[in-house]
Backbone as CSV, one residue per row, in Angstrom:
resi,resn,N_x,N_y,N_z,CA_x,CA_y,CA_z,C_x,C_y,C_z
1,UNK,0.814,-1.188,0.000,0.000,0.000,0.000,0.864,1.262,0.000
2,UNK,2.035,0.881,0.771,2.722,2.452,0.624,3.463,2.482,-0.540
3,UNK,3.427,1.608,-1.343,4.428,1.621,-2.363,3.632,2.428,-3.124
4,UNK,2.394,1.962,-2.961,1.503,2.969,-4.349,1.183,4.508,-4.229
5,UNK,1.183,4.498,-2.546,1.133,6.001,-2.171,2.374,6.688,-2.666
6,UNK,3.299,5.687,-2.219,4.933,6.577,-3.126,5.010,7.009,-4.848
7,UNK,4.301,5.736,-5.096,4.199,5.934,-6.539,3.342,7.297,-6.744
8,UNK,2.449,7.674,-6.915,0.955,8.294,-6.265,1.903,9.903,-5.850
9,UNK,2.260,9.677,-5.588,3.404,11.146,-4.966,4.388,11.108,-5.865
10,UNK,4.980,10.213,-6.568,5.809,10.786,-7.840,5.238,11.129,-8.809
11,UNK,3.896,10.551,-8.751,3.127,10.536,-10.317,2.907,12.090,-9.995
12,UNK,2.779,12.350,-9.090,1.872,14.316,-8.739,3.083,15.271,-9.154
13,UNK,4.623,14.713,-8.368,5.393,15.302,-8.441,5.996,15.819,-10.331
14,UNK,5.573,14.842,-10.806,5.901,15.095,-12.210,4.970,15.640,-13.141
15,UNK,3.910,15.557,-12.364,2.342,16.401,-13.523,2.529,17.901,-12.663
16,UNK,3.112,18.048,-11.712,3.703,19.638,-11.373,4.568,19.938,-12.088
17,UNK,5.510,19.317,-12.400,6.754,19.733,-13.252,5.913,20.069,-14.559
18,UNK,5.807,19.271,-15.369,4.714,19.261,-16.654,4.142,20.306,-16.622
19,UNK,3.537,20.460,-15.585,2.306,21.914,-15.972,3.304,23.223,-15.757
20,UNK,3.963,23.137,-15.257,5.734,24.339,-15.189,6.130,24.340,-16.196
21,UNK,6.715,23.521,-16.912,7.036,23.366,-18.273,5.563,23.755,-19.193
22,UNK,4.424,23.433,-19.126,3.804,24.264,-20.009,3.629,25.368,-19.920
23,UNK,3.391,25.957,-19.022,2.965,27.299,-18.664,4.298,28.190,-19.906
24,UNK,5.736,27.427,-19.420,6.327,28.513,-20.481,6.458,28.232,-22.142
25,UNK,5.644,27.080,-22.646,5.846,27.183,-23.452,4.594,28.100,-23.957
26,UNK,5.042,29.138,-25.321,4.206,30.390,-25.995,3.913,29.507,-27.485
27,UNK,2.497,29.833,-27.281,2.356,29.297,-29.196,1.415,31.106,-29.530
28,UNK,1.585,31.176,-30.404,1.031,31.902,-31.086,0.586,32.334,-32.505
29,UNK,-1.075,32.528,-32.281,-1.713,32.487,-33.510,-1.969,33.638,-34.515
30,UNK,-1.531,33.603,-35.702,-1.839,35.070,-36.362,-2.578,34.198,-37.915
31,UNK,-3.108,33.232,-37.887,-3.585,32.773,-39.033,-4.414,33.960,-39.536
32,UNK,-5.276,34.376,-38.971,-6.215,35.792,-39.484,-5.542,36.939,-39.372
33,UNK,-5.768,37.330,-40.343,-5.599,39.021,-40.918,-6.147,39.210,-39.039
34,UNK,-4.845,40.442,-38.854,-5.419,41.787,-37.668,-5.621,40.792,-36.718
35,UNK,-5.518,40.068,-36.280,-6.237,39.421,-35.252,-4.666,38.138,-34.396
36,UNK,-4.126,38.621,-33.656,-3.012,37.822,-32.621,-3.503,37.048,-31.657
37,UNK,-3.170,35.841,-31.510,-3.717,35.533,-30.026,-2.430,34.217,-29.820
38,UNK,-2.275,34.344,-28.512,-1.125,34.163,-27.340,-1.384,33.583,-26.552
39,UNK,-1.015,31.950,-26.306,-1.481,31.373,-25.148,-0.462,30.099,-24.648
40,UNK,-0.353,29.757,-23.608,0.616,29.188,-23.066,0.334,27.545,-23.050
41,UNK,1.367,26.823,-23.033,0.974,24.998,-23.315,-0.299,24.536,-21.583
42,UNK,-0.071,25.090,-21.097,-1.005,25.192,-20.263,-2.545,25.449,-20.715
43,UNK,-2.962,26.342,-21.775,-3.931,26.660,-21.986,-4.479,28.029,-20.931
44,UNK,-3.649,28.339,-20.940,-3.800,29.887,-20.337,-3.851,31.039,-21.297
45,UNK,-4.606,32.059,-21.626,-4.619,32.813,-22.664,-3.441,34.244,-22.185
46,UNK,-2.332,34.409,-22.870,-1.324,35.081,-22.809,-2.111,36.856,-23.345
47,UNK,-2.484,36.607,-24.481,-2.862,38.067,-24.946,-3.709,37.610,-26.142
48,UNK,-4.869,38.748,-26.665,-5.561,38.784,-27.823,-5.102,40.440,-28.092
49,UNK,-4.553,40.019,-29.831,-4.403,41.587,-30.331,-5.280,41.389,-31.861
50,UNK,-6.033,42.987,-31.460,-6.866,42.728,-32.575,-6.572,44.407,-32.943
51,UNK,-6.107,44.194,-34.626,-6.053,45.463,-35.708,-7.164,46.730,-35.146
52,UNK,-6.503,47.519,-35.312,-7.700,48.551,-35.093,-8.444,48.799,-36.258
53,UNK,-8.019,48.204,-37.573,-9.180,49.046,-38.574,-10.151,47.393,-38.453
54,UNK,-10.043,46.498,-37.585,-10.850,45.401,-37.668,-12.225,45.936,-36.592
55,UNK,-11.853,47.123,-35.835,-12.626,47.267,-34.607,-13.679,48.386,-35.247
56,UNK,-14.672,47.883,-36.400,-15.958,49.155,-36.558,-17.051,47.885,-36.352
57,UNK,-17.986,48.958,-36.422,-19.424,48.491,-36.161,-19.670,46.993,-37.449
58,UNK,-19.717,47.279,-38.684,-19.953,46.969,-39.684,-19.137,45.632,-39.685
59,UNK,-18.146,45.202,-39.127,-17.392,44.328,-38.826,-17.340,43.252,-38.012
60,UNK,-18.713,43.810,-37.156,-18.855,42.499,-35.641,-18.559,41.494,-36.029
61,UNK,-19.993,40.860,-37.027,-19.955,39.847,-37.008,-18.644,38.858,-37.627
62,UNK,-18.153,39.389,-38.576,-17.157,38.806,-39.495,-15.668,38.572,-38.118
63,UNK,-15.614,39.839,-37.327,-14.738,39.864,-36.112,-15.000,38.437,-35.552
64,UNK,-16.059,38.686,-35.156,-16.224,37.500,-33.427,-15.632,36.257,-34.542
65,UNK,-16.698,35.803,-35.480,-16.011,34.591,-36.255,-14.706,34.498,-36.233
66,UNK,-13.963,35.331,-36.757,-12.596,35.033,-36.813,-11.416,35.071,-35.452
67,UNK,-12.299,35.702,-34.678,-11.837,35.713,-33.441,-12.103,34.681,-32.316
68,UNK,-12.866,33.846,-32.955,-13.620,32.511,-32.459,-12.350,31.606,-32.967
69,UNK,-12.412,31.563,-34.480,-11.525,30.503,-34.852,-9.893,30.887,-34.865
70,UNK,-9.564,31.826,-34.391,-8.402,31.757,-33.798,-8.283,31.224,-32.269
71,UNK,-9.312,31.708,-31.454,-9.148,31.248,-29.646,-8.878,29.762,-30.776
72,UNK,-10.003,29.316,-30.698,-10.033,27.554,-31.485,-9.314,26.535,-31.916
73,UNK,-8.043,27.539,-32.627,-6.629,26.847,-32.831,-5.986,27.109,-32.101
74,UNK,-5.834,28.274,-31.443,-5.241,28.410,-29.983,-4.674,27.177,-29.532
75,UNK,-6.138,26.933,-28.981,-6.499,26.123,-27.696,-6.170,24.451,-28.484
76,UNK,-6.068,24.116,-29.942,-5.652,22.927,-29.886,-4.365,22.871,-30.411
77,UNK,-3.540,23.835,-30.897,-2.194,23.984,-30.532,-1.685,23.707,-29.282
78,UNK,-2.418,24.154,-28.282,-1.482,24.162,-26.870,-2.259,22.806,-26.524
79,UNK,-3.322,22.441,-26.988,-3.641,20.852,-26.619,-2.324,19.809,-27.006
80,UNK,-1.911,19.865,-28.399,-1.145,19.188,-29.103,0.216,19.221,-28.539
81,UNK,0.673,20.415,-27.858,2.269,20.559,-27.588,1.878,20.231,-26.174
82,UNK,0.670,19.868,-25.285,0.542,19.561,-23.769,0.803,17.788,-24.129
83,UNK,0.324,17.612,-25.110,-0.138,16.003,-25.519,1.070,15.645,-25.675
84,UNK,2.119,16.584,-26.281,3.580,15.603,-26.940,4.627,15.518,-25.837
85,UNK,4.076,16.755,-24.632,5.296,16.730,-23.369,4.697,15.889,-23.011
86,UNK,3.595,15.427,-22.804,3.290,14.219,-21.850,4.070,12.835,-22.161
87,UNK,3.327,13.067,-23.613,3.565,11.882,-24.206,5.695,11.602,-24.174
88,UNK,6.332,12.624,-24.105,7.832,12.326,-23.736,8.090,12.924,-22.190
89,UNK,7.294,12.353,-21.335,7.757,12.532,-19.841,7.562,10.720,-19.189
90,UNK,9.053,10.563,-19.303,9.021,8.822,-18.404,7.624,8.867,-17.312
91,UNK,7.466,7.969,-17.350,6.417,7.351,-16.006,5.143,8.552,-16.041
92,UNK,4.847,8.867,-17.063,3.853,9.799,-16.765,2.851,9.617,-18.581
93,UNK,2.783,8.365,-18.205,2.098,7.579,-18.809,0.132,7.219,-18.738
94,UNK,-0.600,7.793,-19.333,-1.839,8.572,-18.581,-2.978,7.674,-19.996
95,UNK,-2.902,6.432,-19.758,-4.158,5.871,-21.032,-5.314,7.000,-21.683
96,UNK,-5.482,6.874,-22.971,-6.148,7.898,-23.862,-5.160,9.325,-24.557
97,UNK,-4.287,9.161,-23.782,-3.044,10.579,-24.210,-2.592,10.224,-25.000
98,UNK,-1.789,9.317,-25.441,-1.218,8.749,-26.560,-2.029,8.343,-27.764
C-alpha cells in the first residue's frame, strides 16, 4: 500500500513539473488578418491583439467569427504541444493521451 502512495506522490510530483514546463511554453496564432492571439501549453490565454481598422461596427460579425476561430486553434495547438510533453515525460504515462 505504501508503495503505491509513493508511486501516487511521484506521479503528482511530475504532472507539477509538466504543468511548469507548459505554462512557459508560448504558441502563437496570427492565421487571421489583424487578429493575434497568445497562449501558453497550459492553456492559459497570454494576450488577444486585434487590428484597429478590424474594430468598426460593420465588422462584428465577421470579427467574433474570426476571433472565435483563432481562440479555437489556440487552444488545440497548446492541446497538441501539452499532448507531446506528456507523451515524452518517463512514467507519466496517462491511457487515452497517446
Amino acid at each position: 500500500m505504501f508503495d503505491k502512495i509513493k508511486q501516487m506522490m511521484q506521479l503528482k510530483k511530475k504532472a507539477d513539473k509538466l504543468k511548469k514546463e507548459l505554462e512557459l511554453v508560448i504558441i502563437e496564432i496570427s492565421d487571421v488578418r489583424g487578429i493575434k492571439v497568445v497562449v501558453n501549453g497550459a492553456q492559459i490565454f497570454q494576450s488577444v491583439d486585434i487590428d484597429a481598422g478590424l474594430l468598426n461596427a460593420g465588422n462584428k460579425n465577421r470579427l467574433q467569427m474570426d476571433l472565435l476561430r483563432s481562440i479555437n486553434t489556440a487552444v488545440k495547438k497548446s492541446q497538441q504541444a501539452a499532448a507531446n510533453k506528456m507523451r515524452n515525460t518517463p512514467g507519466l504515462n496517462i491511457p487515452g493521451l497517446t
